[in-house]
KOLTOR-659689 format. One line per field, with one value per residue (C-alpha): residue number from 0; residue in three letters; z, x, y. Coordinates in steps of 0.05 Angstrom, whole numbers. Each point is the difference from the previous one (the first is absolute). Example, Ala and Ser with C-alpha at 12.3 -4.5 7.8 and 13.67 -1.06 7.14 Angstrom:
BEGIN
seq	(0, 1)
type	(ALA, SER)
w	(156, -13)
u	(246, 27)
v	(-90, 69)
END
This chain:
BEGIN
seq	(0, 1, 2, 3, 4, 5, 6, 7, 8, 9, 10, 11, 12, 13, 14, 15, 16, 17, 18, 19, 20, 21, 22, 23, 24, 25, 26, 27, 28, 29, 30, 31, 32, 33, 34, 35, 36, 37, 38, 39, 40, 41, 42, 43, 44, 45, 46, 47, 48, 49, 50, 51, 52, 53, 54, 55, 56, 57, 58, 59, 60, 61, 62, 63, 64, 65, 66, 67, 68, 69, 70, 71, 72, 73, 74, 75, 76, 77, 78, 79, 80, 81, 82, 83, 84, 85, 86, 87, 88, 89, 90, 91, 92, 93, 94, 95, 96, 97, 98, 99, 100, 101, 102, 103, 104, 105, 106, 107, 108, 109, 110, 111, 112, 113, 114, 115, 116, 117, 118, 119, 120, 121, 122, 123, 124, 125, 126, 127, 128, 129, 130, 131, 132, 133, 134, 135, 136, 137, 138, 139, 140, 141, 142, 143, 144, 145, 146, 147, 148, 149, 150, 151, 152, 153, 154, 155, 156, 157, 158, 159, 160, 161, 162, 163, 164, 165, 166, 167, 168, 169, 170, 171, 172, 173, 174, 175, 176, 177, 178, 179, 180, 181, 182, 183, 184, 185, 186, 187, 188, 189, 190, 191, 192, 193, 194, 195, 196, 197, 198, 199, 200, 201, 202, 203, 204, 205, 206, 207, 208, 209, 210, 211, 212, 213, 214, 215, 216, 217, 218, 219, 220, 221, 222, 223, 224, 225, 226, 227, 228, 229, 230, 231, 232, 233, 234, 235, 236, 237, 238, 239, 240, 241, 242, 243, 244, 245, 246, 247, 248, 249, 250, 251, 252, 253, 254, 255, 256, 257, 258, 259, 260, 261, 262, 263, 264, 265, 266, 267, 268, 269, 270, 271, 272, 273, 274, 275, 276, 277, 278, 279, 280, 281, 282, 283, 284, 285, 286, 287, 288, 289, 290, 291, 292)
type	(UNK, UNK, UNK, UNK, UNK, UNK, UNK, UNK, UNK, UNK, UNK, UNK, UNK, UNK, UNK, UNK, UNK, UNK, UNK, UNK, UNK, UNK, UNK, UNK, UNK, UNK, UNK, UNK, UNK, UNK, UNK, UNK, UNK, UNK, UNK, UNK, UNK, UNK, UNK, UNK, UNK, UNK, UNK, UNK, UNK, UNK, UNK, UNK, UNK, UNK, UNK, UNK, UNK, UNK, UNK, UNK, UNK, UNK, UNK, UNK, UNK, UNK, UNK, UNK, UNK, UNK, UNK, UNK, UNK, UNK, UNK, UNK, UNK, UNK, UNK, UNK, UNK, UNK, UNK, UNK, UNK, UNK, UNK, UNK, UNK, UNK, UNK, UNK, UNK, UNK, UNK, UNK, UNK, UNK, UNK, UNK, UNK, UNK, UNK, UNK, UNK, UNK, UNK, UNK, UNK, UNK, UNK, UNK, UNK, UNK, UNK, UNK, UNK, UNK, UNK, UNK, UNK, UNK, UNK, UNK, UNK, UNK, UNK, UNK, UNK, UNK, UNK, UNK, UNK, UNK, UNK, UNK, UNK, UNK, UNK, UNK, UNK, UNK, UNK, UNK, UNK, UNK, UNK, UNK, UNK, UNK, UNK, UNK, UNK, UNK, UNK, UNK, UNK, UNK, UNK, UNK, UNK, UNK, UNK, UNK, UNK, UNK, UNK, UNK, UNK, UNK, UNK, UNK, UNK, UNK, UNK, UNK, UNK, UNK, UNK, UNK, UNK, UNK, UNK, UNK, UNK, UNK, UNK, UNK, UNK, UNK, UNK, UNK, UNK, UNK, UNK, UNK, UNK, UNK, UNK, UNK, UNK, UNK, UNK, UNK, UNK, UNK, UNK, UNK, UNK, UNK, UNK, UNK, UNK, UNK, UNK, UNK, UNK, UNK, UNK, UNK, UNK, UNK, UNK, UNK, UNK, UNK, UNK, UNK, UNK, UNK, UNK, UNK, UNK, UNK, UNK, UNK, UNK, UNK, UNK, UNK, UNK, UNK, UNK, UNK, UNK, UNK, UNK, UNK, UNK, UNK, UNK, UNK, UNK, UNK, UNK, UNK, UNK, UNK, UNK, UNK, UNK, UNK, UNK, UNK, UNK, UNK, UNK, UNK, UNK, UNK, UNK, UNK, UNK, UNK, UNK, UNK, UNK, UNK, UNK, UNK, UNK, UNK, UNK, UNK, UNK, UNK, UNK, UNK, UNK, UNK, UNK, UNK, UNK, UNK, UNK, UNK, UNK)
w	(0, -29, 56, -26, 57, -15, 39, -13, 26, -5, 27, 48, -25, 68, 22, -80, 15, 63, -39, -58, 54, 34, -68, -16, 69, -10, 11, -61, -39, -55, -60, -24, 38, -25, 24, -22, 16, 5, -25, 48, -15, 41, 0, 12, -80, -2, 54, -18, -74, 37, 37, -61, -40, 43, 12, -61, 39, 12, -50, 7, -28, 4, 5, -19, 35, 78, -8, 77, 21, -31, -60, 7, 28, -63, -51, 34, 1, -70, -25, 40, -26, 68, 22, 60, 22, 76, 11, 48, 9, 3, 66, 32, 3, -9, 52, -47, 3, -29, -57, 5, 53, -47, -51, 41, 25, -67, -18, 56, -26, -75, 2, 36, -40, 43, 62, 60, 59, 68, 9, 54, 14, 12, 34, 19, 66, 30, 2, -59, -21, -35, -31, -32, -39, 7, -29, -60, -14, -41, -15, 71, 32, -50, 5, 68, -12, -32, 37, -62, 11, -46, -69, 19, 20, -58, -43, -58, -64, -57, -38, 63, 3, -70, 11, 51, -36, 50, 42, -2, -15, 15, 69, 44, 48, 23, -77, 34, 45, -60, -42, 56, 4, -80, 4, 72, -60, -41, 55, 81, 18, 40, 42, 17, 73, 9, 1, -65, -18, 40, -9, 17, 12, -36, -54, 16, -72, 39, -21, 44, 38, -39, 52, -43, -61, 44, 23, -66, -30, 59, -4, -74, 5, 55, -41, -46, 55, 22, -63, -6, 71, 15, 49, 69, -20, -15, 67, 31, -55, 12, 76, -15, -50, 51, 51, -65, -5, 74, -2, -61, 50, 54, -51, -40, 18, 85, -4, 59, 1, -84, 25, 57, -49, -39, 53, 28, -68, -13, 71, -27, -52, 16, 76, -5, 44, -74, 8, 66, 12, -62, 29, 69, -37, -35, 73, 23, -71, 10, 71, -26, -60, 42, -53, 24, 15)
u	(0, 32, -10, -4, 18, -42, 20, -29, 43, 6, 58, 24, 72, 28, -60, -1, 66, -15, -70, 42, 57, -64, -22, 71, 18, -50, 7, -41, 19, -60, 13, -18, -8, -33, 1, -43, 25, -71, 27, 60, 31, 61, 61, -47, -1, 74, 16, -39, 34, 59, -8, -29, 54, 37, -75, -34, -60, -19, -46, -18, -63, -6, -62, 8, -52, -30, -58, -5, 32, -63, 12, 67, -5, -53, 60, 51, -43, -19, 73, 10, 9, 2, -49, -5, -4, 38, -10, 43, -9, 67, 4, -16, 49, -11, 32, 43, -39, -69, 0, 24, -54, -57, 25, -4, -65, -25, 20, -44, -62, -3, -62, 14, -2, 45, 41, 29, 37, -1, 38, 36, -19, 59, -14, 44, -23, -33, 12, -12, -58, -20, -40, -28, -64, -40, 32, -59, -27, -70, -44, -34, 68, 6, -67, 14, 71, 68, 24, 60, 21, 47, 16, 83, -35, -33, 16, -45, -11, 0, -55, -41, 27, -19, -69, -21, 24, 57, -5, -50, 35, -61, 5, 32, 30, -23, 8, 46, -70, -45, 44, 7, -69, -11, 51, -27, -64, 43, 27, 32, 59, 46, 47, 72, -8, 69, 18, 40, -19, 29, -46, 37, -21, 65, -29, -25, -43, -39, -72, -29, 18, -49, -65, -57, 19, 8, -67, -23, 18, -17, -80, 10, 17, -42, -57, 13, -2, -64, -37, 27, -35, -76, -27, 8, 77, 14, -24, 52, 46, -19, 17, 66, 25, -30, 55, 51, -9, 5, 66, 26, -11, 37, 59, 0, -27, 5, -72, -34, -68, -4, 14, -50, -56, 21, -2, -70, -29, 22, -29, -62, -6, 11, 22, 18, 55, 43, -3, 5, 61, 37, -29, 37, 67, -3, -18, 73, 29, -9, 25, 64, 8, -24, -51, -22, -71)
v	(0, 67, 58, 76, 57, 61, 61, 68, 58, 84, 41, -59, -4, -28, -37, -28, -39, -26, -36, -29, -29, -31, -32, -21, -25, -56, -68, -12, 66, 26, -12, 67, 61, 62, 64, 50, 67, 46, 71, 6, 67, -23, -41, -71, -13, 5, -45, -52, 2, 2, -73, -15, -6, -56, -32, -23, -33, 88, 29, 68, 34, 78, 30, 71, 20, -17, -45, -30, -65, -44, 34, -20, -79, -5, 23, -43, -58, 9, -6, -56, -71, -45, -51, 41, 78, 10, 75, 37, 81, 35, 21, -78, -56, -73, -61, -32, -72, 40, -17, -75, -7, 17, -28, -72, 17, 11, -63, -20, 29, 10, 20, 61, 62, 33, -9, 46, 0, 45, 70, 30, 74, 35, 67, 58, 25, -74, -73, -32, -42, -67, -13, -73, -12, -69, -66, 11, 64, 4, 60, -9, 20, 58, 25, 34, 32, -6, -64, -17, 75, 25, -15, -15, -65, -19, -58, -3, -48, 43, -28, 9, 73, 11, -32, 47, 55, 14, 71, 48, 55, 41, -15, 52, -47, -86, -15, -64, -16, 10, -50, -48, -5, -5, -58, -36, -5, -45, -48, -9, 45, -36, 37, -17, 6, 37, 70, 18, 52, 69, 63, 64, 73, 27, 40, 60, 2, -75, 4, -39, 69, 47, -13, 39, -55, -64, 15, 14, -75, -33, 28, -14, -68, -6, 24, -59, -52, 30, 0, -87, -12, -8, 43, -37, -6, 73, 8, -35, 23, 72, -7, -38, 59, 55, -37, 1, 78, 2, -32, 42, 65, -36, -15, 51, 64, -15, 31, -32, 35, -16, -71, -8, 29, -61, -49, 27, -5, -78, -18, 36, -33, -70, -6, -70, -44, 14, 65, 14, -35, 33, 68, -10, -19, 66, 29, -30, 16, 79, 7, -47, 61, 54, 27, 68, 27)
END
């Protein structure tokens, strides 16, 4: 099975060679690895050309203009010839056994349209975090939030990708959660139940940073969820994502009293045992973050 690294990147030029030492440094290296640069108007373009030239398994595609990192994975996938599509973004790093793990779990389940692993949170200012998915994930799993996080721990068959019409690049941001739920439609995601994938917050340009457009794609895709579900279920679903918001405040903005309106509405609408018990985590979540009033 042929493996094709896809990593979108934009002004990154030291971050840029730390993600293609992370793809070379592999016990089972790619066999291709694309980068597509999104408009840098910096020295990233030229550094990758650079290692380029003593690395033929690097391919570079320039996009002269910025078209978003789906925009971006879409090209890079698209001039991609592998059996299957690992995507890493620039500024995460992979364990060195990631993708020989998937690869042997894939083996496992060929019927799996895609397979992942867990992450390790790496945070500045705090301890960091793992964090590791269910053996199998399916669409109920997805339905609630983001459980496969981010798309460094993706490892996708391309005809699958291609099937599903990769990203949404009309998505502001959770165009990985809207494509892992197009492909948990297709078949089980198993789940390498190690951490190899490390998720920093060295880039100062992160989006998962930009709070009015997280919240954007997640009602967005939540919308889309919603509209799948009959009515008793968007209940429940509409209490779970309430909590989901909630936690985004706690995370993101430190916002308590945005992040208790969200908690009192989910017990509102369906104050079930589910509920409550994810309410009173998030109770203990925001005095652990101190999220102000």
């Amino acid at each position: 099975m042929s493996v094709s690294a896809v990593i979108p990147v934009k002004n990154r030029p030291a971050l840029i060679i730390q993600a293609i030492k992370s793809c070379l440094g592999q016990t089972s290296v790619p066999d291709e690895i694309i980068i597509v640069d999104d408009g840098s108007d910096d020295a990233t373009p030229d550094i990758v050309m650079e290692i380029a030239r003593s690395e033929s398994r690097i391919k570079l595609i320039r996009r002269g203009a910025s078209g978003g990192a789906s925009t971006a994975r879409n090209d890079g996938a698209a001039q991609a010839s592998g059996t299957w599509l690992a995507f890493l973004d620039s500024d995460d790093r992979w364990h060195e056994e990631k993708i020989a793990k998937q690869l042997d779990l894939a083996e496992r389940h060929p019927e799996a349209p895609a397979i992942f692993c867990g992450i390790r949170f790496a945070y500045a200012e705090r301890k960091p975090r793992i964090g590791l998915p269910p053996p199998i994930v399916g669409p109920g799993d997805l339905a609630v939030s983001n459980v496969l996080a981010t798309t460094s721990t993706a490892f996708v068959r391309r005809d699958r990708f291609c099937a599903v019409k990769g990203f949404d690049v009309d998505l502001p941001t959770c165009e990985d959660w809207d494509l892992w739920l197009k492909l948990a439609k297709l078949g089980p995601l198993p789940v390498v139940q190690e951490p190899l994938v490390e998720y920093t917050y060295e880039a100062n340009n992160k989006l998962s940073r930009d709070w009015t457009k997280l919240m954007l794609g997640h009602e967005l895709v939540f919308a889309r969820i919603s509209a799948e579900n009959g009515a008793e279920r968007s209940r429940r679903l509409s209490a779970l994502h309430d909590l989901k918001r909630a936690e985004l405040h706690i995370r993101v903005t430190g916002e308590a009293r945005k992040a208790l309106s969200f908690i009192w509405s989910a017990l509102s609408r369906s104050p079930s045992a589910e509920v409550l018990r994810r309410a009173a985590h998030l109770m203990g979540l925001m005095t652990a973050h101190g999220a102000r009033l």
